[in-house]
Steps between C-alpha positions, in 0.01 A plus 500: 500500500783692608734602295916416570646780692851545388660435844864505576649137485460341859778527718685120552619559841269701767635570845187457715426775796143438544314211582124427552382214695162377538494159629201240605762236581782638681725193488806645392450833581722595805816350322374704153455795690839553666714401209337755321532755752827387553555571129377847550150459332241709638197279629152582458198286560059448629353418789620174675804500287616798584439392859703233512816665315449788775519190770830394377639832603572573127376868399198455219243790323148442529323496137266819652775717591609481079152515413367788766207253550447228739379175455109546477174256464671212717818506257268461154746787404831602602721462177284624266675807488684714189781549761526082522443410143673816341838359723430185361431602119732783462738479207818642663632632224290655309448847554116529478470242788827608681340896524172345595633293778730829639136745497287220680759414720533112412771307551620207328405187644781216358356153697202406520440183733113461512289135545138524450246427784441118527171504282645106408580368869136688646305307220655201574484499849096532487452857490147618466434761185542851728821348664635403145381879299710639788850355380388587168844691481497848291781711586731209468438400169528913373810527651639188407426563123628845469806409666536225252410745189786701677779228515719723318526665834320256744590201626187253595459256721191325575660213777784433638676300227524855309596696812782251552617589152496870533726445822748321377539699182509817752767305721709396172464842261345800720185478271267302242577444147184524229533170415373388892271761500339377183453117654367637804278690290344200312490304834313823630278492218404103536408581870241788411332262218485225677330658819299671273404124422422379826283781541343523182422118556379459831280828428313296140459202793311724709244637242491149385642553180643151348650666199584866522593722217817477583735245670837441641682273646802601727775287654790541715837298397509156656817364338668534163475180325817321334277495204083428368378168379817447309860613559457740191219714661553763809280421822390645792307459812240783666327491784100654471444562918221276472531346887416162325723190644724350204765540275521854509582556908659189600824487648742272365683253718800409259565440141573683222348817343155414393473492092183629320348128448523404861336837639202393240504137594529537896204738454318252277570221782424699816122628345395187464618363816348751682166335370474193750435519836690145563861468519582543070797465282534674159753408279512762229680452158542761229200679655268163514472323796606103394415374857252653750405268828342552898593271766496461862855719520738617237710230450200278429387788252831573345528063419164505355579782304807371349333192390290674246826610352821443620677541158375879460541588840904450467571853523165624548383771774331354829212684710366373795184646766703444826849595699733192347615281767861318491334145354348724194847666420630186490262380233491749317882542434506165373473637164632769342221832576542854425291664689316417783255731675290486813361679761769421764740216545681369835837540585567139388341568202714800492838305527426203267410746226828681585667200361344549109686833399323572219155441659336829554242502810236744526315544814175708507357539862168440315268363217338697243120484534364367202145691508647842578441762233814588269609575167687313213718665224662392126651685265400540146685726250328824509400439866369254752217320615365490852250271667387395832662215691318215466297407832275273395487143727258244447328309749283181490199697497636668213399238295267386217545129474404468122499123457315165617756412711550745838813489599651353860586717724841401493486589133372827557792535763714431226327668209534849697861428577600423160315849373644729787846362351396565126422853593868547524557294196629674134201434237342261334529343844450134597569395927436123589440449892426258741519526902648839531802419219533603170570222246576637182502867366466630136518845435548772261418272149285659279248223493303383780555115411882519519520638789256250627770276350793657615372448857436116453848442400612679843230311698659166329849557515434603877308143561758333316771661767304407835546139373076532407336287251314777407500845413496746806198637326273219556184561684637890513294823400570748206497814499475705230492874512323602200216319363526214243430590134460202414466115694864338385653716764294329788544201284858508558459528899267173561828333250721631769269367779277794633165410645388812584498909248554833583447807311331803465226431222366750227634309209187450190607187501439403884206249435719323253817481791233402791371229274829402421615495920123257538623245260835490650308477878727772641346794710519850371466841671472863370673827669325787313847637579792472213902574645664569220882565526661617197 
């Protein structure tokens, strides 16, 4: 490791006279270009950048005629030069590096405006392997880190946000303090790693490598958060790239800032949505869904919905599978609702929710796709853990019908339903369904039977409130998303009414919970396929 060098204390103020741009997106870059050179900073730039400042009429070096080289093997290398990176790494003042800079003939370069090629946007767009290697940046990266090892003398900017700051603290004081030059370094620095992430990932998904030696995880800011879970803890919201319809890149209509517990509900809402092909409602509370329906349209789905559990969904988050019309708006803001998110909504829809302030609308212009490959993250101390999203989906011929009794067909309907919605349920999980509604939803008890409880006392309360003489869960399906240890959990579901069992199987005590479902004459089927969701 190095040693310290015993440098001269960096200067606070630096009067720019040389700038170096090297730009993939130009936006920005004619208005950049003259205030600088209006400012009497010396331009110098690559290949199409240094075409278009030349096309503004503005006067601009080419990198080659510092360098004595010109750009070679179809621009693989143009900046990586001693006459570039000394410019950018110099340390002015001390006299080592100022003599070696005056025999080499290398002048101080004091901006540095460089983006990286779009390795992220080519990627997402579809781009095949060779097509994605070639925006494999190299140059960038080099000279963005040694002009951000050099912010005692360099000012960085990797976008425009950072550009815009250099200008204005050019317009206001003639040059940049250290202080700037030290944010725009650690904003430099982010941009480096977390490229260095996309690549590094994308690269272990090519070789097929689920769990690389090493991993990161990169982000770009979102929104800062008022605060976390609770007002005591900081929060903020990042943004991955992943071209993956939800939370993360929808627009937002109207409403307040976003807090940390809606982003996490909405997303919790709109993933399971996204899992029926009819018109579907989600009503998502505290990260568990208390009322999940389909219907013939939206309204019909968000009433059904509601029914399950109207007292939870006051101030809940909504997600729905299609544009909102005016008549679902109307519904929906019948009640007080936090979020709602969708995939579109009319311009009725539009103006009715205009009316609820504090309503935030999210619109998506799509739905995630439930089977598409992905990757889930926590945080432990010490580090993190990372999975694969869960794809699985079960179909009727998934199934091992494991008692005397076969079920109906219109119990299977209902059996699948009510396990596609405990999926996205917190564990021990326990869904009651019947006809494409759920009727009462336990989750997250540490025993199988309460939940199984839990849910019962939904499913009655919500027959009790349609004026039934029966609980809503009579004659449903239940779901459950892990196998049953023991039979007092299933017990519990033919008490609440269920004719018909769900779940994945595997326990040593199977033969002893099928025996149990025979005696009680209800039909039971087996997934081979446990959705836990901790």
């Amino acid at each position: 490791m190095p040693a310290a060098p015993d440098f001269p204390p960096a200067p606070d103020r630096v009067a720019p006279k040389r700038a170096l741009i090297s730009l993939s997106d130009k936006t920005g870059l004619e208005d950049a270009a003259r205030t600088l050179h209006d400012l009497g900073v010396e331009l110098v730039s690559t290949g199409g950048t240094r075409a278009a400042i030349a096309g503004f009429g503005l006067p601009v070096k080419d990198v080659a005629d510092l360098t004595g080289f010109p750009e070679m093997m179809d621009g693989r290398v143009k900046t990586l030069h001693p006459v570039v990176h000394g410019g950018l790494l110099g340390v002015r003042d001390e006299p080592s590096h100022a003599q070696a800079m005056s025999e080499h003939n290398i002048g101080g370069i004091d901006i540095a405006w460089i983006d990286l090629y779009p390795f992220e946007a080519t990627v997402a767009s579809g781009g095949g392997f060779e097509a994605a290697v070639e925006n494999i940046d190299i140059g960038g990266p080099a000279m963005i880190r040694s002009a951000s090892k050099n912010h005692g003398y360099v000012a960085v900017c990797v976008d425009k946000d950072a550009v815009d700051q250099v200008l204005e603290a050019l317009k206001a004081e003639g040059a940049t303090s250290l202080e700037l030059r030290k944010r725009l370094a650690a904003r430099a620095f982010a941009r480096t790693a977390a490229y260095d992430a996309a690549v590094s990932g994308w690269f272990a998904g090519q070789v097929g490598d689920a769990a690389p030696a090493r991993k990161s995880i990169a982000g770009a800011l979102a929104q800062t958060l008022r605060y976390g879970e609770n007002p005591h803890q900081t929060g903020a919201f990042y943004r991955t790239g992943e071209p993956r319809p939800g939370v993360a890149n929808a627009r937002q209509l109207q409403g307040k800032a976003l807090g940390y517990n809606n982003i996490a509900d909405a997303d919790a809402a709109y993933e399971l949505v996204a899992e029926f092909e009819a018109p579907a409602c989600v009503i998502v509370k505290h990260a568990n869904p208390c009322g999940v329906a389909v219907g013939s349209d939206l309204t019909e789905a968000y009433a059904r919905a509601l029914e399950c559990d109207a007292v939870s969904a006051f101030g809940g988050v909504i997600a729905v599978n299609r544009t909102l019309t005016g008549a679902d708006a109307k519904l929906i803001t019948d009640i007080f609702t936090e979020v709602v998110i969708a995939p579109g909504a009319d311009e009725e829809a539009q103006n009715i929710f205009a009316a609820k302030k504090n309503l935030r609308l999210l619109l998506t212009e799509g739905l995630p796709d439930p089977l598409a490959a992905g990757e889930v993250f926590r945080s432990v101390a010490g580090g993190f853990l990372v999975q694969g999203r869960d794809r699985s989906r079960i179909a009727a011929s998934d199934l091992k019908i494991v008692t005397r009794r076969a079920p109906t067909p219109q119990e299977i309907e209902d059996m699948l339903f009510a396990f596609t919605v405990a999926k996205h349920v917190k564990s021990n999980a326990i869904v009651y369904a019947k006809d494409g509604q759920t009727a009462g939803i336990g989750a997250g008890q540490m025993n199988r039977r309460d939940s199984a409880r839990i849910a019962a006392i939904r499913a009655r309360e919500a027959g009790e409130a349609k004026g039934l003489a029966h609980s809503l869960a009579q004659g449903s399906a239940c779901a459950s998303e892990a196998f049953f240890p023991f039979a007092d959990g299933l017990l519990e579901a033919v008490a609440a009414g269920a004719t018909a069992v769900i779940q994945p199987g595997g326990s040593i005590r199977d033969e002893e919970v099928i025996a149990a479902a025979d005696e009680q004459g209800v039909a039971m089927a087996f997934t081979g396929v446990r959705v836990f969701r901790h």
